[in-house]
C-alpha positions as CSV (number, residue, x, y, z in Angstrom):
1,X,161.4,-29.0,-133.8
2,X,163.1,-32.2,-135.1
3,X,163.0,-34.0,-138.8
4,X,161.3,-37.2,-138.9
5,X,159.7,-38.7,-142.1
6,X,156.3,-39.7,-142.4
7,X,155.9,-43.1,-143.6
8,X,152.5,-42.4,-146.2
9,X,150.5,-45.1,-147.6
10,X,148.6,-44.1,-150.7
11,X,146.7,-46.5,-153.7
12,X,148.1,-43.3,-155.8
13,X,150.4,-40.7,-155.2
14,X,149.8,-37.3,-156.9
15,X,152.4,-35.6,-158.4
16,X,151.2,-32.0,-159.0
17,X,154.4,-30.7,-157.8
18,X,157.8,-30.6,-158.3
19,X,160.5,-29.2,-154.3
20,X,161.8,-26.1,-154.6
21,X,164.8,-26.3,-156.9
22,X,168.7,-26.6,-155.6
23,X,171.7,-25.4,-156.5
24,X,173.7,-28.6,-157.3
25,X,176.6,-26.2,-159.6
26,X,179.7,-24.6,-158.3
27,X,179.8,-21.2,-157.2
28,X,181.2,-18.4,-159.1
29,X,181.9,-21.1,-162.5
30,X,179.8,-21.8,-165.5
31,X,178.2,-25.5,-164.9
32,X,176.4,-26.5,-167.9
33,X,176.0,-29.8,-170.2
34,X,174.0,-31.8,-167.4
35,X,173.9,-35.7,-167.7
36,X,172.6,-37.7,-165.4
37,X,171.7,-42.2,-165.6
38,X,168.8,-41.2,-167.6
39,X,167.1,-44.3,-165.9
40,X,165.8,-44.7,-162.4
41,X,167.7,-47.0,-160.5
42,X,166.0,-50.0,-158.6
43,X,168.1,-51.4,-155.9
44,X,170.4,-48.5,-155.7
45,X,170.1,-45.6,-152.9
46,X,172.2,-43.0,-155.2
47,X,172.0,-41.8,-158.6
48,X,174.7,-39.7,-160.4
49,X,174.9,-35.9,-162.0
50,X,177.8,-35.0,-164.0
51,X,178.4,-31.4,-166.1
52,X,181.2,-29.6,-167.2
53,X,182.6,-26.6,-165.2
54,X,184.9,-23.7,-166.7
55,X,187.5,-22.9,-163.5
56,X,190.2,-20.2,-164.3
57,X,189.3,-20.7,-168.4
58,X,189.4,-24.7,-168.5
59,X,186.8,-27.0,-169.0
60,X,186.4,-30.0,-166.6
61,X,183.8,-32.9,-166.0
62,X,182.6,-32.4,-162.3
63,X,180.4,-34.9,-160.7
64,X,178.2,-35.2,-157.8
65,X,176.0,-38.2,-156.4
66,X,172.6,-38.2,-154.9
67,X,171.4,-40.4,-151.9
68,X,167.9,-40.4,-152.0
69,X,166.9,-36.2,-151.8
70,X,170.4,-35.3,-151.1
71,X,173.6,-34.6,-153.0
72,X,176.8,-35.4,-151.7
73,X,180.1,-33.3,-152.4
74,X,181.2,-32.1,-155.8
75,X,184.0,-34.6,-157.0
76,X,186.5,-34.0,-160.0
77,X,185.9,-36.4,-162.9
78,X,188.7,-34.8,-164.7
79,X,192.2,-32.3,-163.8
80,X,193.5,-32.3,-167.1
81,X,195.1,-28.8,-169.1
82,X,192.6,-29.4,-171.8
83,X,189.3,-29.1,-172.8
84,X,186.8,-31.8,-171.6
85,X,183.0,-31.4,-172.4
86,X,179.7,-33.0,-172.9
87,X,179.8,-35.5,-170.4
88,X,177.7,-38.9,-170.3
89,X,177.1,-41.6,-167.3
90,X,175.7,-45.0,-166.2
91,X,175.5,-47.1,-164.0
92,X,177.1,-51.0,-163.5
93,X,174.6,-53.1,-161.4
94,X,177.3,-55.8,-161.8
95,X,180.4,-53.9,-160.8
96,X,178.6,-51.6,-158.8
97,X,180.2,-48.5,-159.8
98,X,179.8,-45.9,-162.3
99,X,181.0,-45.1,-165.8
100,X,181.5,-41.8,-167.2
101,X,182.4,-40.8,-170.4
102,X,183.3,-37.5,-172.3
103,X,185.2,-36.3,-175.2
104,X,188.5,-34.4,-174.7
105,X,190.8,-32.5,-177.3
106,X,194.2,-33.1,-176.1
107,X,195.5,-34.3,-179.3
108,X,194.0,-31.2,-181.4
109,X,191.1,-33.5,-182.7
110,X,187.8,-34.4,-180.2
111,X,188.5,-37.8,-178.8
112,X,186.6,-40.2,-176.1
113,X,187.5,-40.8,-173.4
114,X,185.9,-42.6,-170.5
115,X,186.6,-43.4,-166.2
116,X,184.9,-45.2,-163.6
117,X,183.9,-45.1,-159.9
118,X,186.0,-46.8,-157.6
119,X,185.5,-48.7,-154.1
120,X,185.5,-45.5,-152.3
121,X,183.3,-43.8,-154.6
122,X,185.9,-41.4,-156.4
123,X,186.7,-42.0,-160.0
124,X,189.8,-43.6,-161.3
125,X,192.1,-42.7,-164.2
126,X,190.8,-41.5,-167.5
127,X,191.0,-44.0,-170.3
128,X,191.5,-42.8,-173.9
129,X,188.9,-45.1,-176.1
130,X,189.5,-43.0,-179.8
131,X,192.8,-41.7,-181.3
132,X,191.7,-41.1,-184.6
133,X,192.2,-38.2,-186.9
134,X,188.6,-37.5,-186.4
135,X,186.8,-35.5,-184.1
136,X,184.9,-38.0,-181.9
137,X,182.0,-36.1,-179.9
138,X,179.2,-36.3,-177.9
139,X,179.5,-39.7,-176.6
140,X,176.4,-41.6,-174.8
141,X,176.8,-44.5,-172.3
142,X,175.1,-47.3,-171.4
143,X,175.4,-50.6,-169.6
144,X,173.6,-54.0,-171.0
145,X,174.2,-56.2,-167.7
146,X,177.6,-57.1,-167.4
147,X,179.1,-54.9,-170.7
148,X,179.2,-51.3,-171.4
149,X,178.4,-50.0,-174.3
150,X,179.2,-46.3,-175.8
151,X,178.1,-44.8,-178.8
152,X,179.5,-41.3,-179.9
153,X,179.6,-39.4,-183.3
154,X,182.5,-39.1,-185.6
155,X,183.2,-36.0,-188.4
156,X,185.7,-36.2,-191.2
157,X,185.3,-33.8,-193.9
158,X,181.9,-33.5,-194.4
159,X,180.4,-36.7,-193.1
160,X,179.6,-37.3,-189.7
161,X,178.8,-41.2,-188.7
162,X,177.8,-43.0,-186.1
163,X,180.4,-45.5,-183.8
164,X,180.3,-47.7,-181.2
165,X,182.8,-49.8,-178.8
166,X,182.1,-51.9,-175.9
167,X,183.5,-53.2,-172.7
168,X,183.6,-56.6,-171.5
169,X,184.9,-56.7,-168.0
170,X,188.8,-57.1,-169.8
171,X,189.3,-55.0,-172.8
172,X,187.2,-52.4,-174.8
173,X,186.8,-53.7,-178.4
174,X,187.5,-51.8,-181.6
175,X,185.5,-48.6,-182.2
176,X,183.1,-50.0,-185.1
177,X,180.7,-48.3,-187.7
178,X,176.7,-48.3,-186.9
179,X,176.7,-45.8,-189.8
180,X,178.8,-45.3,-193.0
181,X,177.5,-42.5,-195.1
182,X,178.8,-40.1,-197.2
183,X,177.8,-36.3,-197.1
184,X,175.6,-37.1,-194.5
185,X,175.3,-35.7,-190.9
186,X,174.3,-38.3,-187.9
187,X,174.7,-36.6,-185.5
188,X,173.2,-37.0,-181.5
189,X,173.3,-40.8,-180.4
190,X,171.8,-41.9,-177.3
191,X,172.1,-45.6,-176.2
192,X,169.8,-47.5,-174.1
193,X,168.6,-51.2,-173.6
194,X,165.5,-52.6,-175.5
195,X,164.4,-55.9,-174.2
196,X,167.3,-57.6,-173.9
197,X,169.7,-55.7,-176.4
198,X,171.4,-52.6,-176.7
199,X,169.4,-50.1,-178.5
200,X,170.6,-46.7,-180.3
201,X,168.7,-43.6,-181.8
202,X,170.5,-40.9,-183.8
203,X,169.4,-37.8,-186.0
204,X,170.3,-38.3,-189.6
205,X,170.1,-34.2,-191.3
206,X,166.5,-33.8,-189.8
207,X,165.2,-36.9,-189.3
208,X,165.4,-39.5,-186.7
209,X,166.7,-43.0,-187.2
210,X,167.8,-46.2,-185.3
211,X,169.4,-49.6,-184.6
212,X,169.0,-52.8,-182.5
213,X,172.0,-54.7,-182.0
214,X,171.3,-58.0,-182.5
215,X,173.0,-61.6,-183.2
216,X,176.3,-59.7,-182.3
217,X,175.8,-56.5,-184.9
218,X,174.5,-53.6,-185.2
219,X,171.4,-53.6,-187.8
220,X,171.2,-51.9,-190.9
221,X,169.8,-48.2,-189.9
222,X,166.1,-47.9,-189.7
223,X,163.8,-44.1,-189.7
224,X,161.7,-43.6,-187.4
225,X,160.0,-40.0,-188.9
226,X,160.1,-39.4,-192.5
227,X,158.1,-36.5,-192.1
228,X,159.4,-33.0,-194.4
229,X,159.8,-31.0,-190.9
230,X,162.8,-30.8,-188.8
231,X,163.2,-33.7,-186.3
232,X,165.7,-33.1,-183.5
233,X,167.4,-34.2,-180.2
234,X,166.1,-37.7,-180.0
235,X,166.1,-39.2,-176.2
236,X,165.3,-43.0,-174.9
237,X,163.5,-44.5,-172.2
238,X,163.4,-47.7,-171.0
239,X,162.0,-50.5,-169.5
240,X,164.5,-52.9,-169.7
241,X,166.2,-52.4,-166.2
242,X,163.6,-53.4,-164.4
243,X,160.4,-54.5,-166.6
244,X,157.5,-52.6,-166.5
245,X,153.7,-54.3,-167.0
246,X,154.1,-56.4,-170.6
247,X,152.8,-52.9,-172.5
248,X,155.5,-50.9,-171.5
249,X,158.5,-53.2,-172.4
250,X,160.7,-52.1,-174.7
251,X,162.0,-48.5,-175.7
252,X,160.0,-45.2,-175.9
253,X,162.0,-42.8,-178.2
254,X,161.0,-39.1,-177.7
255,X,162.0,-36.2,-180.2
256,X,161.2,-32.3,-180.9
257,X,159.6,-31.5,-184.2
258,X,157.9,-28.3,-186.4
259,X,156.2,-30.4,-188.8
260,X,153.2,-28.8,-186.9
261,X,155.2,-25.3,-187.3
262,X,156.9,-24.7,-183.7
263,X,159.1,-26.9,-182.1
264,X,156.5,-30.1,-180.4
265,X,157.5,-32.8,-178.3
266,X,156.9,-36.0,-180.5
267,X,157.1,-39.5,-179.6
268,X,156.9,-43.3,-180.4
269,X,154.2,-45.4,-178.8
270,X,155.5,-48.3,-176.5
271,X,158.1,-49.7,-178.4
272,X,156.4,-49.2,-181.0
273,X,157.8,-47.2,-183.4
274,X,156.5,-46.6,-186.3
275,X,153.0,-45.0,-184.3
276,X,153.6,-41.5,-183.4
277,X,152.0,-39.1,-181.0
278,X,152.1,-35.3,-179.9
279,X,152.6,-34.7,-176.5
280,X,152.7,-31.2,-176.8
281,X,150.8,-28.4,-178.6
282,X,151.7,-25.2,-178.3
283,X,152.3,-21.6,-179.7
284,X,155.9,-21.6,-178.1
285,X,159.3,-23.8,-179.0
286,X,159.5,-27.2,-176.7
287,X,162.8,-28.3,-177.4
288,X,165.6,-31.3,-175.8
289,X,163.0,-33.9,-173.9
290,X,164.4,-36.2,-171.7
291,X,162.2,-39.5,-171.1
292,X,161.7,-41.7,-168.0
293,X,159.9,-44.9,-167.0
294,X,159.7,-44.6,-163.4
295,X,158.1,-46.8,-161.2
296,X,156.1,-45.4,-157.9
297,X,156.8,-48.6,-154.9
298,X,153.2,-47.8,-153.1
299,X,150.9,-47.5,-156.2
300,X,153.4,-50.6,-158.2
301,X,152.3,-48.5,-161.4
302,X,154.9,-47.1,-163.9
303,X,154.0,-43.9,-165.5
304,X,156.4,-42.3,-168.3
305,X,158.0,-38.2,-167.5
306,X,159.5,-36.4,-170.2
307,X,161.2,-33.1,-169.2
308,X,161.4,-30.2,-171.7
309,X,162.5,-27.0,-171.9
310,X,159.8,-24.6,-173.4
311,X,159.4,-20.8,-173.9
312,X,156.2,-20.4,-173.6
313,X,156.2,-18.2,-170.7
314,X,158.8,-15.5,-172.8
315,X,161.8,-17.2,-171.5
316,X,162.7,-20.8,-171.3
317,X,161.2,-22.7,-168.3
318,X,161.3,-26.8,-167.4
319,X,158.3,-28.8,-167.7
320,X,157.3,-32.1,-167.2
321,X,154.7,-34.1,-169.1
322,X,153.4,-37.2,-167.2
323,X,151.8,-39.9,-169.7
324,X,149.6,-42.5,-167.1
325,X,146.9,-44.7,-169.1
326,X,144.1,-43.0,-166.7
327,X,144.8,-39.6,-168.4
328,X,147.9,-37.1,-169.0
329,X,149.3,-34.2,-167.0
330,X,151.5,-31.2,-168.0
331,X,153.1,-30.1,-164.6
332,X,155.9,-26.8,-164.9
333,X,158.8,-27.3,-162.6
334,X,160.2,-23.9,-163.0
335,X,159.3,-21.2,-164.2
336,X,161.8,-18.4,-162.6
337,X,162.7,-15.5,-164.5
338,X,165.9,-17.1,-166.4
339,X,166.5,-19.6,-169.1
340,X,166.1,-22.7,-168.3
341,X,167.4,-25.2,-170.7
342,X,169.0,-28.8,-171.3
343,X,166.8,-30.9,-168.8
344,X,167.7,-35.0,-168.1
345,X,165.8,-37.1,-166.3
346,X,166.7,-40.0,-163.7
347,X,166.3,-41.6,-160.3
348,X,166.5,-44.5,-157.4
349,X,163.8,-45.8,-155.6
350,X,163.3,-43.0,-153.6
351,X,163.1,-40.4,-155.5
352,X,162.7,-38.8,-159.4
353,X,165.0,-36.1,-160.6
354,X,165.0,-33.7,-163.3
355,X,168.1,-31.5,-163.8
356,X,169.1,-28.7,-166.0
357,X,171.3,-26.1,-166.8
358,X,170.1,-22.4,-165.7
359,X,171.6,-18.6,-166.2
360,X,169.9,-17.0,-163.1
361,X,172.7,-16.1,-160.9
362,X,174.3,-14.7,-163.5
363,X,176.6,-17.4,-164.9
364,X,175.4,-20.8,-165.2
365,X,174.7,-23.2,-162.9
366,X,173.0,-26.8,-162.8
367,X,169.6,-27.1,-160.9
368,X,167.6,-30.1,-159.7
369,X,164.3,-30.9,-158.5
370,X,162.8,-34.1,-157.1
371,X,159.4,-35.9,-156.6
372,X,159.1,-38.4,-154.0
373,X,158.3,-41.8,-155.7
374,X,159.3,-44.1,-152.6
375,X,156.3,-43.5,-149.8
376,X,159.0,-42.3,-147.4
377,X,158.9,-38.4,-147.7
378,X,160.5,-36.1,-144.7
379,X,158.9,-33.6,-143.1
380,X,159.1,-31.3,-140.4
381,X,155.6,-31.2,-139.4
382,X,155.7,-32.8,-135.8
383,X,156.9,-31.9,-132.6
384,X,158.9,-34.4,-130.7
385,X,159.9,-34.1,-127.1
386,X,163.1,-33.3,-126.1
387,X,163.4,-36.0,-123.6
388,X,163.2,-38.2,-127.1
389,X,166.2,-39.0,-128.6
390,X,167.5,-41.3,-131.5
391,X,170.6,-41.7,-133.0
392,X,172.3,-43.7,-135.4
393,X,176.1,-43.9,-135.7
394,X,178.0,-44.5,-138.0
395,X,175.6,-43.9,-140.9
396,X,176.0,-44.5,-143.9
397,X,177.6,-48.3,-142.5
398,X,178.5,-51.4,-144.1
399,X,178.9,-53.9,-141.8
400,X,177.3,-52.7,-138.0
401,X,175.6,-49.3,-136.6
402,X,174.9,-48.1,-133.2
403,X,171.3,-47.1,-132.5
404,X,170.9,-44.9,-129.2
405,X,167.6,-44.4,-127.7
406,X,167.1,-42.0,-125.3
407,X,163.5,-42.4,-124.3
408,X,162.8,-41.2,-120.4
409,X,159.5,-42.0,-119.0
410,X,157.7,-42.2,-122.6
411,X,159.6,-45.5,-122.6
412,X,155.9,-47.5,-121.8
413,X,154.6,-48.8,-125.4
414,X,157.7,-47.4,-127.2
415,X,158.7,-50.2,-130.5
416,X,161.7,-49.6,-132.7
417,X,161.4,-51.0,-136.6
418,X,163.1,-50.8,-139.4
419,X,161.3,-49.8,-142.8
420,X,162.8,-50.0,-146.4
421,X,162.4,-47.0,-148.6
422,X,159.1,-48.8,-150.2
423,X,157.6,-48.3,-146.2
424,X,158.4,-52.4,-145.9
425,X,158.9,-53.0,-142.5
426,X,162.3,-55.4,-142.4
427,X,163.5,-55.6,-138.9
428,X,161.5,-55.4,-135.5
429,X,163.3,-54.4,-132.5
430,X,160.1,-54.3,-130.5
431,X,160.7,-57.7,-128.8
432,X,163.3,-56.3,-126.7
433,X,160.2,-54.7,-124.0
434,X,161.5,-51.1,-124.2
435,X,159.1,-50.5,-121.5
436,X,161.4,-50.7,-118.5
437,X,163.8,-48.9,-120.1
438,X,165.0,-44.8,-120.2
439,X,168.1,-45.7,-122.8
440,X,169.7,-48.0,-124.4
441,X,172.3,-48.7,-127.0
442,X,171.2,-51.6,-129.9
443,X,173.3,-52.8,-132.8
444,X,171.8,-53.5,-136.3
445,X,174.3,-55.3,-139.0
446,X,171.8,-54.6,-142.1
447,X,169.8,-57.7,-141.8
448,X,166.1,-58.4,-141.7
449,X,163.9,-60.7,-138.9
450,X,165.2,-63.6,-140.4
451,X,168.9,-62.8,-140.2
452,X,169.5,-62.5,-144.2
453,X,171.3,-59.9,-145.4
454,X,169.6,-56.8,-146.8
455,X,170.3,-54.9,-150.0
456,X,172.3,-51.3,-150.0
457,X,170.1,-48.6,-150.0
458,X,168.0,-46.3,-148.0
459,X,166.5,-47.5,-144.7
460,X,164.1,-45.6,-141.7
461,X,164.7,-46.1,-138.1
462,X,161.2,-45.4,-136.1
463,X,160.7,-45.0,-132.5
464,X,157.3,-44.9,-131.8
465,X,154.4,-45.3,-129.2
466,X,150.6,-44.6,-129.6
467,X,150.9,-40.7,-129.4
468,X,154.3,-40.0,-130.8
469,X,157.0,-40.8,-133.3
470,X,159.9,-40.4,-134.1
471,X,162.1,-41.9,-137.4
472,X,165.8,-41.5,-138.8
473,X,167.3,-42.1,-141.9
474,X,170.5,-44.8,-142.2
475,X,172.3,-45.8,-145.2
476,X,173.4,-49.1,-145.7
477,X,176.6,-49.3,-148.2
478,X,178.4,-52.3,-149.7
């Protein structure tokens, strides 16, 4: 029985389920505060997880990177003696690498600090950003093109504000004021892009607020609930990165609230956001959403997910609330015996994650769960014969890979193509006549049929003839 993956076409994929959950923590250690890009990533074959871990009483920011429905090796963010938690991560289309950031409390008080990825795909040197007399927490990252910005809280006395710096590609500027109020607590930033500008939401006491940053500032503060409940844990989405139909551009800002009298997940309409709406109802407490636009290659539609954590079932369980124009779906993506809390959302063009933070094997661990959104799903369904063989090696490659055929006499009508993770076919080997041939060896240097490069990301090697197939996966890298 071999792997192959089963190219599907579909005018609309359904997404009634969520794969069996992994692992994705360290063994034996408490893994919590999950972060992921909170975007899905177009263009891109991996997305990025980062938590914290406690090993032998210290608190470090671990990572791990995802290449379509797998996860690569846990890699150390941090190796510092002190304490660093609550991570946050992008990533930079321009400098193709990713930026984490986390605060840290070396100096006594909470400061920020923040790395990125390098060449090989480990992470550089921390960078302090803050070295106030001010505890600086809970820091949110995001990447507007070419700069990145970050966004965090800051507490003296009994004020907490929020602050911002950014990155140009030379320095990072002076941490600056979005907020300046006295006995007041803002408190949970998240940063994202709306149109073409950086975007920030924030909970001021317990309601939410938020600013655009336009004409090179940060506008004054603006609410979006005013309501007398308690409004928590605001989240973004957006379609800024790549633009959805005209209706969806913009930000969607999601939020938990008992102004209905248990915690409900609120949120704006389409950018939009003064127009409110329930997305759930329910005798239970739905609490921390986490929003994504995704978009689905086959069906070219882009439906919004928020993931929640909910107790509805006695203990808390992850859920998933699709919002499509044709109608709404609530879908649980586990519901195991254990708390289940802290979901975040994000994904490439393969696949959409959502990851959380669970007590089941009695410490905490991080878990994920994925949804094919690409059309290229694997499966294990068909029997190849063993005189069939395909290899690719090495893989993941940058510049060249060998592809070895081994095909025996099913060589009459066998073709070799290429697909893209969208099912695209790129690159057609078929010209060669395999028919005369039991092996061969063929090179492929990551271009298409007319000899132009092709972009990094995931790509499917099928050797077929009218009665059987068989395909491979092969990364392409920069």
């Amino acid at each position: 029985m071999r792997k192959i993956l089963v190219i599907v076409f579909l005018m609309k994929i359904s997404f009634a389920w969520w794969s069996t959950p992994q692992n994705l923590g360290i063994t034996g250690a408490d893994d919590v505060s999950p972060q992921s890009c909170r975007k899905q990533l177009f263009f891109c074959p991996y997305t990025c997880l980062v938590w914290q871990t406690d090993i032998s009483g210290n608190w470090d920011i671990f990572s791990r990177f995802s290449y379509g429905g797998t996860w690569g090796d846990t890699l150390r963010v941090t190796t510092d003696v002190s304490t660093d938690s609550c991570p946050s991560v992008a990533y930079d289309f321009s400098r193709d690498c990713f930026w984490c950031a986390w605060q840290n409390n070396s100096t006594g008080y909470w400061d920020i600090f923040v790395a990125q990825t390098d060449t090989s795909g480990g992470w550089l040197s921390p960078h302090q950003l803050t070295t106030s007399d001010a505890d600086d927490e809970a820091p949110s990252v995001y990447v507007d093109f070419d700069t990145v910005w970050l966004v965090w809280q800051r507490s003296v006395t009994d004020s907490t504000n929020v602050y911002s710096t950014y990155y140009d590609g030379t320095t990072w500027a002076t941490p600056s004021p979005i907020t300046s109020d006295s006995n007041v607590s803002n408190i949970h930033p998240k940063i994202n892009g709306r149109h073409d500008h950086p975007f920030v939401t924030w909970q001021r006491d317990d309601d939410i607020y938020y600013s655009d940053y336009l004409g090179g500032a940060w506008q004054s503060p603006q609410p979006i609930t005013t309501d007398p409940g308690n409004d928590h844990n605001p989240e973004i989405a957006s379609t800024t990165e790549p633009a959805g139909p005209p209706y969806t551009y913009g930000v969607w800002v999601v939020w938990q609230s008992d102004r209905g009298g248990d915690y409900d997940i609120y949120t704006t309409a389409y950018d939009t956001l003064n127009v409110h709406y329930r997305m759930t109802s329910n005798d239970s407490a739905d609490i921390t959403p986490s929003p994504l636009f995704f978009l689905a290659l086959i069906e070219q539609s882009m439906p919004a997910v928020t993931a929640f954590s909910t107790n509805r079932n006695g203990n808390y369980d992850i859920y998933t609330y699709f919002d499509y124009w044709y109608g709404d779906t609530l879908v649980p993506v586990d519901t195991a015996d254990s708390e289940d809390i802290l979901p975040v959302m994000t994904g490439n063009d393969v696949c959409v994650w959502v990851l959380w933070q669970t007590d089941r094997n009695a410490d905490w661990d991080i878990y994920g769960s994925y949804i094919f959104v690409g059309g290229l799903e694997e499966s294990n369904t068909c029997d190849i014969k063993a005189a069939v063989n395909l290899t690719i090696d090495p893989n993941p490659f940058r510049q060249q890979t060998k592809i070895n055929l081994c095909v025996g006499y099913r060589a009459k009508g066998m073709e070799l193509k290429i697909y893209d993770a969208t099912g695209r076919m790129v690159k057609d080997f078929s010209r060669l006549t395999l028919d005369a041939l039991r092996s061969t060896l063929l090179y492929w240097d990551g271009t298409d049929n007319s000899g132009f490069r092709l972009p990094v990301g995931v790509y499917f090697v099928r050797l077929e003839n009218e009665s059987e197939a068989l395909t491979e996966k092969v990364v392409l890298i920069k």
